[in-house]
SEVEXPA-485275 format. One line per 4 residues: number of its first residue (from 0); their letters; for each residue x, y, z of C-alpha. Coordinates in nm, 3 decimals. Example, Ala and Ser with C-alpha at 12.3 -4.5 7.8 and 13.67 -1.06 7.14 Angstrom:
REM SEVEXPA-485275
0) AS) 1.230/-0.450/0.780  1.367/-0.106/0.714
END
This chain:
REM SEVEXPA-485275
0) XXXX) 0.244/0.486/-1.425  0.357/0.140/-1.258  0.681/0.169/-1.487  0.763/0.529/-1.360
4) XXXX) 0.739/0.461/-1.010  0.937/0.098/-1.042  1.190/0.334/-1.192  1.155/0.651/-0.907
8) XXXX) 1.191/0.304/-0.634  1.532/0.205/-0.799  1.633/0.519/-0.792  1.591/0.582/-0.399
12) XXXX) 1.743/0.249/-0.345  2.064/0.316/-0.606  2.095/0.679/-0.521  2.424/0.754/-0.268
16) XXXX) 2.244/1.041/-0.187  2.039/1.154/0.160  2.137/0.891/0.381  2.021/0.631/0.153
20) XXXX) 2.314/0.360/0.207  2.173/0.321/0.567  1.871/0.200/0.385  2.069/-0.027/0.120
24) XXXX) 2.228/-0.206/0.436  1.905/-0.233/0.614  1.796/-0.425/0.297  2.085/-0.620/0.266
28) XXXX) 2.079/-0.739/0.636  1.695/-0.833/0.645  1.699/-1.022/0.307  1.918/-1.260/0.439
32) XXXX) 1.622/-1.342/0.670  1.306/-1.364/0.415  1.091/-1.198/0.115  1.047/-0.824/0.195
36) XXXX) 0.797/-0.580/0.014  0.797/-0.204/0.017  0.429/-0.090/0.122  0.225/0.170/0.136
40) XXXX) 0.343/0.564/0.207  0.670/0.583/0.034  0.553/0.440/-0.288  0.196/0.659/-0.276
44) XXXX) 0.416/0.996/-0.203  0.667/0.934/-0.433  0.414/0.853/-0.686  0.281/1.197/-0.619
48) XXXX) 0.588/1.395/-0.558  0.854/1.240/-0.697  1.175/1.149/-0.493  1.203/1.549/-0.343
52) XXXX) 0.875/1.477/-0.221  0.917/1.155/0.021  1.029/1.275/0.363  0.846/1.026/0.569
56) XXXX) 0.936/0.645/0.694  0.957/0.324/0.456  0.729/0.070/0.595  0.860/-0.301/0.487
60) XXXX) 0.669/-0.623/0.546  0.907/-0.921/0.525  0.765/-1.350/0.478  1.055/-1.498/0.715
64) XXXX) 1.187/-1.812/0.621  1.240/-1.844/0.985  1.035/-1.613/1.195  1.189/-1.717/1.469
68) XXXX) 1.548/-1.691/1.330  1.480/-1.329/1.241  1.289/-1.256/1.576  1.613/-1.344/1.737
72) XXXX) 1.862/-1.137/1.488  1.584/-0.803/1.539  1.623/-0.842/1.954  2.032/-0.888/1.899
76) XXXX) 2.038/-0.553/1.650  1.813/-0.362/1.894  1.523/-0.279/1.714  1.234/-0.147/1.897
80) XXXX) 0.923/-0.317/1.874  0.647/-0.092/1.774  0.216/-0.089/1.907  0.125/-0.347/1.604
84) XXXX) 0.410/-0.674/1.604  0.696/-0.487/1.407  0.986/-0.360/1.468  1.161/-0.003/1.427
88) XXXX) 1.495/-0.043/1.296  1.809/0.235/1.405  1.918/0.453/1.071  2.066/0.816/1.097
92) XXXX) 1.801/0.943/0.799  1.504/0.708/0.749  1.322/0.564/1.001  1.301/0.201/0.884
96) XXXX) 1.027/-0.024/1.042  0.972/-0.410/0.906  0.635/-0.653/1.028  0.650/-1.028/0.958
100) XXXX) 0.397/-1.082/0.693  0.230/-1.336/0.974  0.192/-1.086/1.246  0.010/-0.819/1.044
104) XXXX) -0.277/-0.676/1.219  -0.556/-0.754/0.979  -0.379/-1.138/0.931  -0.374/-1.194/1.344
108) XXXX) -0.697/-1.062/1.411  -0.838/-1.276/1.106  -0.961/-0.962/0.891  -0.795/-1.099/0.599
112) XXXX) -0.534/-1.370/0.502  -0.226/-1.303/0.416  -0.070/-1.569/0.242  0.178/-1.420/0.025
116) XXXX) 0.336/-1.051/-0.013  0.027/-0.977/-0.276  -0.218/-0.980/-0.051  -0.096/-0.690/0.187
120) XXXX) -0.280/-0.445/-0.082  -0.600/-0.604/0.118  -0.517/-0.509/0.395  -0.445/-0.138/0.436
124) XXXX) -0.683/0.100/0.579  -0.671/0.359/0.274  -0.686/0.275/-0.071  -0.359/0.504/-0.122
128) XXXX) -0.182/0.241/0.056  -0.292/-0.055/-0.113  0.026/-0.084/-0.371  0.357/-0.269/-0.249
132) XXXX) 0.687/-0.334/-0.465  0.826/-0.624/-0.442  1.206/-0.602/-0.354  1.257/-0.932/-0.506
136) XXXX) 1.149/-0.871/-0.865  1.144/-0.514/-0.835  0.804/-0.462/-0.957  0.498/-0.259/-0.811
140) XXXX) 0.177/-0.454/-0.733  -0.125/-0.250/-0.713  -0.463/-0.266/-0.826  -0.603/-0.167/-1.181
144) XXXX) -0.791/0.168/-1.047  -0.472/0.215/-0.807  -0.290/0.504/-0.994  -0.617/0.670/-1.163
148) XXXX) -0.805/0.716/-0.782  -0.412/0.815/-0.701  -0.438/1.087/-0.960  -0.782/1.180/-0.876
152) XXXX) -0.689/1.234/-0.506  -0.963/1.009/-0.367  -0.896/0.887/-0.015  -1.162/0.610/0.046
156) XXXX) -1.117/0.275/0.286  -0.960/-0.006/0.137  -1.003/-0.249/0.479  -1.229/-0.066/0.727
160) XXXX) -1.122/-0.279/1.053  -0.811/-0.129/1.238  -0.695/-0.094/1.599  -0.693/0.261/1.599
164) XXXX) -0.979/0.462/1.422  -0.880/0.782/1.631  -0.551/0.777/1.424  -0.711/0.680/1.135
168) XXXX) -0.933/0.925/1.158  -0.667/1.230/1.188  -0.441/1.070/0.876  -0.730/1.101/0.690
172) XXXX) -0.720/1.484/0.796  -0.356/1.521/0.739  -0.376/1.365/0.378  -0.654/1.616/0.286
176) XXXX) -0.476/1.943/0.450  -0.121/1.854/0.317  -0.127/1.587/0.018  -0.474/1.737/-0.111
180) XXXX) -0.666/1.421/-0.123  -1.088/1.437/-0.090  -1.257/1.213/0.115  -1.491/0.917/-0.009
184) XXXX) -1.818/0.837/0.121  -1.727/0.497/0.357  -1.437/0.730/0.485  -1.613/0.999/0.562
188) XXXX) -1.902/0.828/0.736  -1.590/0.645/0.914  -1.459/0.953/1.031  -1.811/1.146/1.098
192) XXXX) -1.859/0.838/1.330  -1.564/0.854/1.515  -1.573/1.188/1.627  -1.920/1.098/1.726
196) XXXX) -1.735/0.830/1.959  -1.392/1.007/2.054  -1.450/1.329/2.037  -1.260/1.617/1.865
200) XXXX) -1.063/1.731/2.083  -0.951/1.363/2.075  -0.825/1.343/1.715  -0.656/1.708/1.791
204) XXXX) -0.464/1.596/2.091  -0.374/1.256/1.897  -0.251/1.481/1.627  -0.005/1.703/1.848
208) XXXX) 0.097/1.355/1.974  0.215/1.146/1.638  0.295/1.487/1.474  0.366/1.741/1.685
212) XXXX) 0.125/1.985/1.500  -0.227/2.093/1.483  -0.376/2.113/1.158  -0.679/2.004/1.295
216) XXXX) -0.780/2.323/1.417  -0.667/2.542/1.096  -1.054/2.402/1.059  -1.388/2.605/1.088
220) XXXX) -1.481/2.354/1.305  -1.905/2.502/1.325  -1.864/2.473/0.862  -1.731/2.175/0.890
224) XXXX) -1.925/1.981/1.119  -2.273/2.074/0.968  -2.129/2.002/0.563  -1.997/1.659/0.703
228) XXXX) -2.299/1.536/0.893  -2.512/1.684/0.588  -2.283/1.479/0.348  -2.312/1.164/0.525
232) XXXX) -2.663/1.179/0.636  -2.775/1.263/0.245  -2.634/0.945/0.137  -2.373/1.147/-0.128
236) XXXX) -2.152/0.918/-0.402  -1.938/1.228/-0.428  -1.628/1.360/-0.249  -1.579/1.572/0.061
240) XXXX) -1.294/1.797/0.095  -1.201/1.896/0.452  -0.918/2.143/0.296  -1.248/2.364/0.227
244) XXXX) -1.333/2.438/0.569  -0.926/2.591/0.659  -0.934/2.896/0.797  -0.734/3.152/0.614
248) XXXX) -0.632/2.931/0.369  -0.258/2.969/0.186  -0.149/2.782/-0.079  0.065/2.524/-0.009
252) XXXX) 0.299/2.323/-0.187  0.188/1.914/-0.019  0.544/1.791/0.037  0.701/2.049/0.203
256) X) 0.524/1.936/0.490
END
């Protein structure tokens, strides 16, 4: 599996297709500035779904050799500097954003240490996100149990602390009602808890707002509620599906969407 994806990354990066010379230059600019690592999303959904199947952003984390070199050369290219210390980067396809290893969240607020590009796979929310490929050697770093829970479509949490559990909370929706993942028990007490704390109609309105759609309420909502609860409460090993509880449920294809 890590062979097959290494080769499904080169091919995104050689291809001349979809835009994807916006991304080569991207890539050529910021590697004059330090290390970078692919991480997270792009190499779980083309994992999944092959190349056709990755319409989202590509999330790199870069170890500056001068963070303050590069903080200069991101204000004088105009990237936008996003909620979390990285910055959003102007391309006519992808949406490109880039953190300095340093300023991750987890590393600044002392959750884990990041010391090298390796140990971003600690500190992702959800265990899909916990692989990275190096852009250096071109080879995928993930965990041994990485591509068989990948396979098995088990969401669970990989580093529980994060500064937004209300998002959080509705990815772990949107990756059971469009990728088909199942939830684990930590993540499912995680998110039992914070609807307990935000609310639902919370995580919907968050949803419309990063999105623009509502998934959220293709739910039976009364279901739902009482399986979850029941599910946490009972202590379960198992997996929860919240794709169980759609109402009129059609069969989708995940990546379309």
């Amino acid at each position: 599996m890590t062979e097959q994806l290494e080769n499904k990354v080169k091919y995104f990066f050689r291809s001349p297709y979809r835009g994807r010379e916006d991304v080569r230059s991207s890539l050529r600019n910021l590697r004059r500035f330090g290390r970078l690592a692919l991480v997270g999303g792009m190499l779980r959904d083309i994992s999944l779904f092959g190349n056709a199947g990755f319409k989202s952003d590509l999330d790199f984390v870069i170890v500056p050799y001068d963070l303050e070199a590069f903080e200069k050369h991101m204000a004088t290219t105009g990237a936008t500097i996003n909620r979390f210390g990285g910055y959003g980067l102007s391309s006519h396809r992808w949406q490109i954003d880039v953190w300095p290893l340093q300023k991750s969240w987890a590393h600044v607020h002392g959750h884990v240490k990041l010391s090298t590009i390796n140990d971003l796979r600690r500190a992702t929310f959800f265990n899909c996100d916990a692989i990275i490929y190096d852009i250096e050697s071109s080879r995928i770093r993930a965990s041994k149990n990485y591509f068989d829970e990948l396979k098995g479509k088990i969401l669970e949490i990989n580093l529980e602390p994060n500064p937004n559990p209300c998002g959080s909370s509705v990815r772990a929706f949107r990756y059971a009602l469009l990728k088909g993942f199942s939830w684990g028990p930590k993540l499912s007490r995680y998110v039992a808890e914070t609807i307990d704390t935000v609310g639902w109609d919370s995580l919907v309105k968050g949803e419309v707002r990063s999105f623009g759609t509502r998934y959220l309420d293709t739910l039976d909502r009364t279901q739902f509620d009482q399986d979850l609860l029941k599910f946490v409460d009972n202590g379960s090993v198992g997996l929860f599906d919240p794709a169980a509880y759609e109402k009129n449920k059609q069969p989708r294809l995940p990546y379309i969407y």
